[in-house]
MDTraj code that builds the backbone (N, CA, C; nanometers):
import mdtraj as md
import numpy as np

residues = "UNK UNK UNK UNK UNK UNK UNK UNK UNK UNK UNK UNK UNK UNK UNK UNK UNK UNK UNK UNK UNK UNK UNK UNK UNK UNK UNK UNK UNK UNK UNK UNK UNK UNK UNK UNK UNK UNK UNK UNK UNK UNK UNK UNK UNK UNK UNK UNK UNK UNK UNK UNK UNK UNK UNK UNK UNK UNK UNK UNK UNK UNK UNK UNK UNK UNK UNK UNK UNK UNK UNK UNK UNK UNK UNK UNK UNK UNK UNK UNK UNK UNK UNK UNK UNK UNK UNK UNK UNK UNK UNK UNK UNK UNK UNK UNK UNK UNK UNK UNK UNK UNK UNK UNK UNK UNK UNK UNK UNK UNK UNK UNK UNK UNK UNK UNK".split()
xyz = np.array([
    [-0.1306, 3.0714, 2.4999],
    [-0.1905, 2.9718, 2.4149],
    [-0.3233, 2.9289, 2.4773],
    [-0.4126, 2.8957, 2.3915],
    [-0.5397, 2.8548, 2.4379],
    [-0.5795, 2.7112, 2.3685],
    [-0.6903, 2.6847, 2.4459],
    [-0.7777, 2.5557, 2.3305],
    [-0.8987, 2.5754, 2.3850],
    [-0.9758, 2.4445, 2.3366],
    [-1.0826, 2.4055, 2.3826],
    [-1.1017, 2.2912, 2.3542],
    [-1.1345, 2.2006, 2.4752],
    [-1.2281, 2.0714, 2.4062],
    [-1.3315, 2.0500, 2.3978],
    [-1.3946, 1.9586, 2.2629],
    [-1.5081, 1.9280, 2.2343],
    [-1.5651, 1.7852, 2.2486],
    [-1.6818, 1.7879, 2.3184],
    [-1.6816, 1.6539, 2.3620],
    [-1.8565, 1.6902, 2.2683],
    [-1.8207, 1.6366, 2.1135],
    [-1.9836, 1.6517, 2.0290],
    [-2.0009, 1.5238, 1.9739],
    [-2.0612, 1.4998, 1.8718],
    [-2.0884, 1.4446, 1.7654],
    [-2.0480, 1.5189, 1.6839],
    [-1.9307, 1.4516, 1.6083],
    [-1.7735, 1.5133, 1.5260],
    [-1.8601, 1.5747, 1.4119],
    [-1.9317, 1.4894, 1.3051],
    [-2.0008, 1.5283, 1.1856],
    [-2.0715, 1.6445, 1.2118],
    [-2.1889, 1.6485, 1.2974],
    [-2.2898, 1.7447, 1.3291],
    [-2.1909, 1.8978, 1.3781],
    [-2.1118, 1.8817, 1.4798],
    [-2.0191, 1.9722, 1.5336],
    [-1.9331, 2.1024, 1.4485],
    [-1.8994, 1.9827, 1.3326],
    [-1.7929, 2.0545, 1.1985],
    [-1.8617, 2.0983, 1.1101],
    [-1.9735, 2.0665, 1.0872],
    [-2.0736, 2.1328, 0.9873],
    [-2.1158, 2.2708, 0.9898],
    [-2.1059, 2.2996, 1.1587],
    [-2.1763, 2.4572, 1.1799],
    [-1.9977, 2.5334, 1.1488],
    [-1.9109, 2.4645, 1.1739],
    [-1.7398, 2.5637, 1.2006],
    [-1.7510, 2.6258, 1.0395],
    [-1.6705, 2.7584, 1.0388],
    [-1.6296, 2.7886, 0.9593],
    [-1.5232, 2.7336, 0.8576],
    [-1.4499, 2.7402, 0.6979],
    [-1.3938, 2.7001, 0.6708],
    [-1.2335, 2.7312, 0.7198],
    [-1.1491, 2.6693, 0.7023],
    [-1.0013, 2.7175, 0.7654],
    [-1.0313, 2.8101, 0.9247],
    [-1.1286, 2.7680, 0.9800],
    [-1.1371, 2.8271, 1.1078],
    [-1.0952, 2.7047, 1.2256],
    [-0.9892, 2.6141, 1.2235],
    [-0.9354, 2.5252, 1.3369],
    [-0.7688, 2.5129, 1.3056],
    [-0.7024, 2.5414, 1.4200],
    [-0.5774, 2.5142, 1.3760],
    [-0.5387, 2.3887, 1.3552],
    [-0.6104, 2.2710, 1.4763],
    [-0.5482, 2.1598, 1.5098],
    [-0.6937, 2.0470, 1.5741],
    [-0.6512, 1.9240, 1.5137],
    [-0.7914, 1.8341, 1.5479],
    [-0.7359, 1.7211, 1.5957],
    [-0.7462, 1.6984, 1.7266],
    [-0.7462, 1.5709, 1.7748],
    [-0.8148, 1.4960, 1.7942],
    [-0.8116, 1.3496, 1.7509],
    [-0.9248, 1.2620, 1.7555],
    [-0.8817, 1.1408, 1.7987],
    [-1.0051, 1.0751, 1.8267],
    [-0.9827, 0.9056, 1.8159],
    [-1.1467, 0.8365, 1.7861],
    [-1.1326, 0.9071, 1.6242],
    [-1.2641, 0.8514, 1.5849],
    [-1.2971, 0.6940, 1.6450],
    [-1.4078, 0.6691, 1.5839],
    [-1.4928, 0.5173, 1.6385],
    [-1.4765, 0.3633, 1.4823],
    [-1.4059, 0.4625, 1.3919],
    [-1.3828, 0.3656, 1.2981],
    [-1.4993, 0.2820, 1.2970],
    [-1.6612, 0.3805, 1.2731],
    [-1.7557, 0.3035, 1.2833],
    [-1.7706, 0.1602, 1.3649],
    [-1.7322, 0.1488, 1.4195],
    [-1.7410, 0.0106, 1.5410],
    [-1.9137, -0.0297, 1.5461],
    [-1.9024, -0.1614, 1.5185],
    [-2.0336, -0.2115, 1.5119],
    [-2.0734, -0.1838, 1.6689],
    [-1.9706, -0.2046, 1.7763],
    [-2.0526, -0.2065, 1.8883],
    [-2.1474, -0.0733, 1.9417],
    [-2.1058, -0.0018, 1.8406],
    [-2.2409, 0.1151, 1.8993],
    [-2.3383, 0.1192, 1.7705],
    [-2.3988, 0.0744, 1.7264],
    [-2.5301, 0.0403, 1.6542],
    [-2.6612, 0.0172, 1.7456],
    [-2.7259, 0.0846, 1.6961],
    [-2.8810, 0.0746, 1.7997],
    [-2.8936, -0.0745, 1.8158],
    [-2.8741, -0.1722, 1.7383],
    [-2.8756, -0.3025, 1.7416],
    [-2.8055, -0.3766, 1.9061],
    [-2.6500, -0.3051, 1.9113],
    [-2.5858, -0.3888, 1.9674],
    [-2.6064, -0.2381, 2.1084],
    [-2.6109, -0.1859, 2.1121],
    [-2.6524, -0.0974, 2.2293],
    [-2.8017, -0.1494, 2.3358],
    [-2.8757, -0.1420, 2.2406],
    [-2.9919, -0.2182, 2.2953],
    [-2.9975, -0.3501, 2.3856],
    [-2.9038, -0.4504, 2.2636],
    [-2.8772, -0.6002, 2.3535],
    [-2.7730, -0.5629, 2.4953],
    [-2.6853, -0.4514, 2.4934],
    [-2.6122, -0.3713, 2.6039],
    [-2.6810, -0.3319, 2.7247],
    [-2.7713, -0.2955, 2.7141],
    [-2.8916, -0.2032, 2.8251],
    [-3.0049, -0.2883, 2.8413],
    [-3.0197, -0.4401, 2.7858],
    [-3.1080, -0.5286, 2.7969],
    [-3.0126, -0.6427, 2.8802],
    [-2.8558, -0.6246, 2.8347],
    [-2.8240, -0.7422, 2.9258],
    [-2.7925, -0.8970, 2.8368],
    [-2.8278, -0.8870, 2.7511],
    [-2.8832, -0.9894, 2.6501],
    [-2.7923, -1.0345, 2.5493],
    [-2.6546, -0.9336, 2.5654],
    [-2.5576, -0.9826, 2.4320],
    [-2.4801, -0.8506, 2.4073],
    [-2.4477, -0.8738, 2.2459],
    [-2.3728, -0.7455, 2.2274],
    [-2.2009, -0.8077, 2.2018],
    [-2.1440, -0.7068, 2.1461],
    [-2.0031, -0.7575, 2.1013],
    [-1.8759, -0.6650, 2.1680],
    [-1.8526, -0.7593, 2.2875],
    [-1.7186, -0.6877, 2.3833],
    [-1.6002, -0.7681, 2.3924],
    [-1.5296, -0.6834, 2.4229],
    [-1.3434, -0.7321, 2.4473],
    [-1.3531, -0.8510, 2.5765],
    [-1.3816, -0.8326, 2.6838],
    [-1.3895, -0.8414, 2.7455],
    [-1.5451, -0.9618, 2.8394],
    [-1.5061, -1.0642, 2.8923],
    [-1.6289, -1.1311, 2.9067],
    [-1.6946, -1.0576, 3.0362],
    [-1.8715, -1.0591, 3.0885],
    [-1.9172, -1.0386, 3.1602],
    [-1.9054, -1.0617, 3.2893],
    [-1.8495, -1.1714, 3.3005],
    [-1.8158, -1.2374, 3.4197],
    [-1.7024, -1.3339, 3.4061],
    [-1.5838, -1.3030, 3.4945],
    [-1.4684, -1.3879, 3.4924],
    [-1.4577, -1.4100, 3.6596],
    [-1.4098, -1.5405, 3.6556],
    [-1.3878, -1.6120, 3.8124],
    [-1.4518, -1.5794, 3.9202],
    [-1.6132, -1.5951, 3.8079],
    [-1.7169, -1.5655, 3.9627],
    [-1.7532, -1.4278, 3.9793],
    [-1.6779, -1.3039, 3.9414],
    [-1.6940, -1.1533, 3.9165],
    [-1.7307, -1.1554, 3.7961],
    [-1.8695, -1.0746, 3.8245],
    [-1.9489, -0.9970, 3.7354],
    [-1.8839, -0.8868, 3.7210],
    [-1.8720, -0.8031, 3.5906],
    [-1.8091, -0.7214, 3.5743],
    [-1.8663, -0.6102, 3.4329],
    [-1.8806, -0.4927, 3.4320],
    [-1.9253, -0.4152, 3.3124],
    [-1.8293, -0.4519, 3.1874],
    [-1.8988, -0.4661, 3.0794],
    [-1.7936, -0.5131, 2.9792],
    [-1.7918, -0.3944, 2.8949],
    [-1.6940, -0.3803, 2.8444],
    [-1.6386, -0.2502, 2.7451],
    [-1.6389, -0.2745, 2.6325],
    [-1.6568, -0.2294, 2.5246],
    [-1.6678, -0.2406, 2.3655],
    [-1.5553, -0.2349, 2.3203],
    [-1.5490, -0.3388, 2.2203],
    [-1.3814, -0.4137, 2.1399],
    [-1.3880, -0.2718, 2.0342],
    [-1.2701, -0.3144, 1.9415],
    [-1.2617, -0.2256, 1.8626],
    [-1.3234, -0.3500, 1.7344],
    [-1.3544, -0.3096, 1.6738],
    [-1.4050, -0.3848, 1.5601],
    [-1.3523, -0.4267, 1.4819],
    [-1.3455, -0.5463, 1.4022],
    [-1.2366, -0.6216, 1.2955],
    [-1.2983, -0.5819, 1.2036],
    [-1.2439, -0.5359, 1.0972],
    [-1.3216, -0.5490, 0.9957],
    [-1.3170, -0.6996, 0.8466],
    [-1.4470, -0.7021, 0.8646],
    [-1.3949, -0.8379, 0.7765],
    [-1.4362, -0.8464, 0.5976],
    [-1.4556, -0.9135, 0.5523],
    [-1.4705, -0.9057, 0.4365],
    [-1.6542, -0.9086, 0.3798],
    [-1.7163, -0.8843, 0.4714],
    [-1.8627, -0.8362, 0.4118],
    [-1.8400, -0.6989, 0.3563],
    [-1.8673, -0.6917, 0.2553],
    [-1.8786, -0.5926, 0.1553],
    [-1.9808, -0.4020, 0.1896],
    [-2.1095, -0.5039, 0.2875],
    [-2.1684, -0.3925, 0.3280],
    [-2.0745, -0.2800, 0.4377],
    [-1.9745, -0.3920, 0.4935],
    [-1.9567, -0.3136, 0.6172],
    [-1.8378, -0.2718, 0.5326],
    [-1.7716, -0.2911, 0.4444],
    [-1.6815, -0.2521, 0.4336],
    [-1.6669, -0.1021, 0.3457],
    [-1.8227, -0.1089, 0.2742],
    [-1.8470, 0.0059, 0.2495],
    [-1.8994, 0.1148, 0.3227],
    [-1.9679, 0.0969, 0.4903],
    [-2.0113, 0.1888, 0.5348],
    [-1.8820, 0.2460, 0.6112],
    [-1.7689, 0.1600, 0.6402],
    [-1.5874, 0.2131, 0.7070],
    [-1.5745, 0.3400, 0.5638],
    [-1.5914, 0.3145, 0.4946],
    [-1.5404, 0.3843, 0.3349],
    [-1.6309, 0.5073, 0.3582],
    [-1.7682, 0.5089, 0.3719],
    [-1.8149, 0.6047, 0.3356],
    [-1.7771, 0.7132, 0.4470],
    [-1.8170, 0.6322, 0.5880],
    [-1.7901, 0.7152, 0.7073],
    [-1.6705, 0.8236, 0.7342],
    [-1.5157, 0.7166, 0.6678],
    [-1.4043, 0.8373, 0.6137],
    [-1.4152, 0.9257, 0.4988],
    [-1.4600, 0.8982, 0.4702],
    [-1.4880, 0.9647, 0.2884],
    [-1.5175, 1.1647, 0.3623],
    [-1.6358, 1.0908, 0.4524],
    [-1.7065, 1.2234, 0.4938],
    [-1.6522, 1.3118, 0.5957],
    [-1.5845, 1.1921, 0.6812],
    [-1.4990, 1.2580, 0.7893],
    [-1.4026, 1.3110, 0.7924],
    [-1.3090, 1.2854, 0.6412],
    [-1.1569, 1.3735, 0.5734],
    [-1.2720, 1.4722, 0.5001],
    [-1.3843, 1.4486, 0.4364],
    [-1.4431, 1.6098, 0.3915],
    [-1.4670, 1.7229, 0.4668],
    [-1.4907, 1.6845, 0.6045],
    [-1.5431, 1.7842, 0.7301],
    [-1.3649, 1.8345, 0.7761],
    [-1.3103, 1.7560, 0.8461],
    [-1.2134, 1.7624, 0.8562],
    [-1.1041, 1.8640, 0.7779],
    [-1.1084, 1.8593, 0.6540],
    [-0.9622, 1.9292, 0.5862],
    [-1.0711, 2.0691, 0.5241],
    [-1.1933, 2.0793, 0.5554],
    [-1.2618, 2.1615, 0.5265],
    [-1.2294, 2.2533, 0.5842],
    [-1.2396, 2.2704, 0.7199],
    [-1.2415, 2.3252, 0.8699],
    [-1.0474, 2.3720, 0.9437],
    [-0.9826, 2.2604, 0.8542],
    [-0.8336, 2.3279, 0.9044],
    [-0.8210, 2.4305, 0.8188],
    [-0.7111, 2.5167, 0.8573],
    [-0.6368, 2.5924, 0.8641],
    [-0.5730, 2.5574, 0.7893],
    [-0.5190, 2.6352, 0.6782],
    [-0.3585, 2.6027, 0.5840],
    [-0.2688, 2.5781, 0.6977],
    [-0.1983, 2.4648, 0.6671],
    [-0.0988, 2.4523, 0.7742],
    [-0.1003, 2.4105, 0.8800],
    [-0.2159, 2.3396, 0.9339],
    [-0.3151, 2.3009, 1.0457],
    [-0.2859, 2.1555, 1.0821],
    [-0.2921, 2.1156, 1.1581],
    [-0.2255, 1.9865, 1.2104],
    [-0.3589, 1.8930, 1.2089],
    [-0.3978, 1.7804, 1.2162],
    [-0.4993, 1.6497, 1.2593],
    [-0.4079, 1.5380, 1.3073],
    [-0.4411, 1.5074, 1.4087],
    [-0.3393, 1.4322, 1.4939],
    [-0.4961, 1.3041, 1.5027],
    [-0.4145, 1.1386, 1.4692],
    [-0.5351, 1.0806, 1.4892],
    [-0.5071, 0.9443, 1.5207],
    [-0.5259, 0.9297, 1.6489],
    [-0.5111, 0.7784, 1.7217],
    [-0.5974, 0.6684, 1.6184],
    [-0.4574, 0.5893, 1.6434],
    [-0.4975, 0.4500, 1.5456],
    [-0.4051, 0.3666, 1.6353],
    [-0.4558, 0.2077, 1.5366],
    [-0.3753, 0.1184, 1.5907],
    [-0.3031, 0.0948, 1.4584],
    [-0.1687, 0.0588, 1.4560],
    [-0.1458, -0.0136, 1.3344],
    [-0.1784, -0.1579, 1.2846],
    [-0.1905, -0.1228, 1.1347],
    [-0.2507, -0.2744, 1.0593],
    [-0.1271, -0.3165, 1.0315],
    [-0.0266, -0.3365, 1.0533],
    [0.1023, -0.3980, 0.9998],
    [0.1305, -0.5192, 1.0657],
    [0.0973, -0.5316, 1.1914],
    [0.0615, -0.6971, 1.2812],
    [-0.0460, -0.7431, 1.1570],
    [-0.1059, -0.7264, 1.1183],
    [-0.2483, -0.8206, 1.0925],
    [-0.1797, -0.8072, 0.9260],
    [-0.1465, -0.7267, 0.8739],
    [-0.0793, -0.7813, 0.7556],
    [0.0345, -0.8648, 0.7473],
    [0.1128, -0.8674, 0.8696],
    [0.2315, -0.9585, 0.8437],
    [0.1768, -1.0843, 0.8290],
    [0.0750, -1.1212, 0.8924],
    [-0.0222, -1.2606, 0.9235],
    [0.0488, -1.3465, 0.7910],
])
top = md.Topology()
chain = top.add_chain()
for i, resn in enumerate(residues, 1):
    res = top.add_residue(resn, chain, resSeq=i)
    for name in ("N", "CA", "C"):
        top.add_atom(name, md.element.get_by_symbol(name[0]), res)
traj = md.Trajectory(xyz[None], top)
């Protein structure tokens, strides 16, 4: 048995593959996460802000902060660019498997936040 991993830019990557040329796709897309937007990257590498899990400094330690996963809330824009981003990413995706082909795809479940 063989593989390979790909460490690309998923969209750009699947575009050149052939059709039904992947048996199996593992992922853990970015569910568009605001925190990587040139916007919030910038305030990241400036020091200046940005939207993390995690605070900069706790009990006196400075510390690198890591990017949250993103809520999504009820602005309409964002809720259409989550929409479009899958739209395109199940088109690349089921393009590229294999009849019979597996996509295995890390999530969290929404069933906490719906029981609310």
């Amino acid at each position: 048995m063989s593989y390979e991993l790909i460490n690309e830019h998923y969209f750009i990557w699947l575009k050149d593959r052939e059709e039904d040329s992947i048996d199996a796709i593992v992922t853990d897309p970015p569910y568009v996460v605001k925190e990587y937007t040139p916007e919030e990257i910038e305030k990241r590498r400036q020091g200046t802000g940005g939207i993390w899990r995690i605070p900069s400094s706790m009990g006196g330690v400075k510390r690198q902060p890591v990017p949250r996963f993103s809520v999504i809330n009820d602005d309409p824009k964002l809720r259409q660019e989550v929409y479009d981003f899958f739209f395109e990413w199940e088109k690349l995706s089921l393009r590229v498997l294999k009849p019979g082909g597996h996509l295995i795809i890390a999530s969290t479940s929404l069933l906490s936040d719906i029981m609310k």
